[in-house]
N, C-alpha and C positions, 0 to 999 in steps of 0.2 A: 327748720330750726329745732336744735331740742332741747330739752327741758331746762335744762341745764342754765342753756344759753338765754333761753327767753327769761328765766330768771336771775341772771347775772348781769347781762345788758342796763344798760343806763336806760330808763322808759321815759318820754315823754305820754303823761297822764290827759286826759280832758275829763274836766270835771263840770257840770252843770251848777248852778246858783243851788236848785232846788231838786236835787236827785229824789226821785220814789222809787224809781226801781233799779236792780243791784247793774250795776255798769259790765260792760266787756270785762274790762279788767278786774273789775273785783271776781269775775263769773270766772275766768283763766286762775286768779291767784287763788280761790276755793278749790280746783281742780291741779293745782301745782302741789297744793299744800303749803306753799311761802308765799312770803311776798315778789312784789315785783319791785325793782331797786329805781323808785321814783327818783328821776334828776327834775325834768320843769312840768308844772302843772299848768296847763291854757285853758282857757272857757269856749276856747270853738276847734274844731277837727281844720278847720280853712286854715289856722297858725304853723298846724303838726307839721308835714311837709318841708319847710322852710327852718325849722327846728332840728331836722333830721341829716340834710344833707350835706355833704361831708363831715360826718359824726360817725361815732361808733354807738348814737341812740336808736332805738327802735320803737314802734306804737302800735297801735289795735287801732284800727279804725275801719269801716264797713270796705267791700271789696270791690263796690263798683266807684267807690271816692279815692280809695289808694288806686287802682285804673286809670283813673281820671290824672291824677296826682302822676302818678307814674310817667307815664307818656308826655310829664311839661318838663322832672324834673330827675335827676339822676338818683334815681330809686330803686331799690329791689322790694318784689313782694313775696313772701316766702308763706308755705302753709304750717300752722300752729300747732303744735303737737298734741293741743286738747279739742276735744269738738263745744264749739261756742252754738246753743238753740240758735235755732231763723228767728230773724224778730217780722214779728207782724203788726204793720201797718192798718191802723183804722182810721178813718175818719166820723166826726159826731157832730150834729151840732144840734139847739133847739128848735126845738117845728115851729116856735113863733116865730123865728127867724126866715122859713121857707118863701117870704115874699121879696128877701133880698137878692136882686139882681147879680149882682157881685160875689156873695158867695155861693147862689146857686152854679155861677160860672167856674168858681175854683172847684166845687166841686163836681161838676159834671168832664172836667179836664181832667183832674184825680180819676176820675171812673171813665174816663175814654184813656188814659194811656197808663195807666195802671198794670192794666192785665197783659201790655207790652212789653213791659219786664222782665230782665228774666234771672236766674242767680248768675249769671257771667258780670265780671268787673266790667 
């Protein structure tokens, strides 16, 4: 898509309650230099999808969800004309927590299929 386009298109946005740090898209519109021509804003990426198809809207969302997304529903994924950083994934929690069953589980899952991963949608 080019520039042009990504900024002309209708965007369907997600926005978090409590953003800290600078979103996809604000990260694309600082590297456009404009804005992006918001139509609907959702609070989760699971809405976008459904939002999109048979539309002339378009969204940013990670690449192994639009994949996902893609293969249920009549979608195209196209590459961005700007390079968006790799987000990286951590996990944290308190060590007086280390006695919890339960989350020791999620996290030993996170770190057994974690490094499975790969950047392919």
């Amino acid at each position: 898509i080019s520039r042009e386009a990504l900024a002309a298109l209708p965007h369907v946005a997600v926005e978090f309650e409590r953003q800290r740090a600078p979103s996809a898209v604000q990260w694309v519109h600082e590297r456009l230099g404009r804005a992006l021509q918001r139509a609907i804003t959702v609070a989760n990426y699971g809405s976008v999808p459904f939002l999109l198809v048979g539309t002339e809207r378009i969204s940013l969302m990670h690449a192994r969800m639009a994949g996902m997304f893609a293969a249920l529903l009549p979608l195209s994924i196209v590459e961005l004309p700007v390079e968006i950083p790799r987000i990286v994934e951590v996990i944290q929690w308190r060590g007086a927590n280390d006695a919890d069953e339960g989350l020791m589980w999620v996290v030993d899952m996170i770190a057994t299929l974690a490094p499975g991963l790969t950047d392919q949608a």
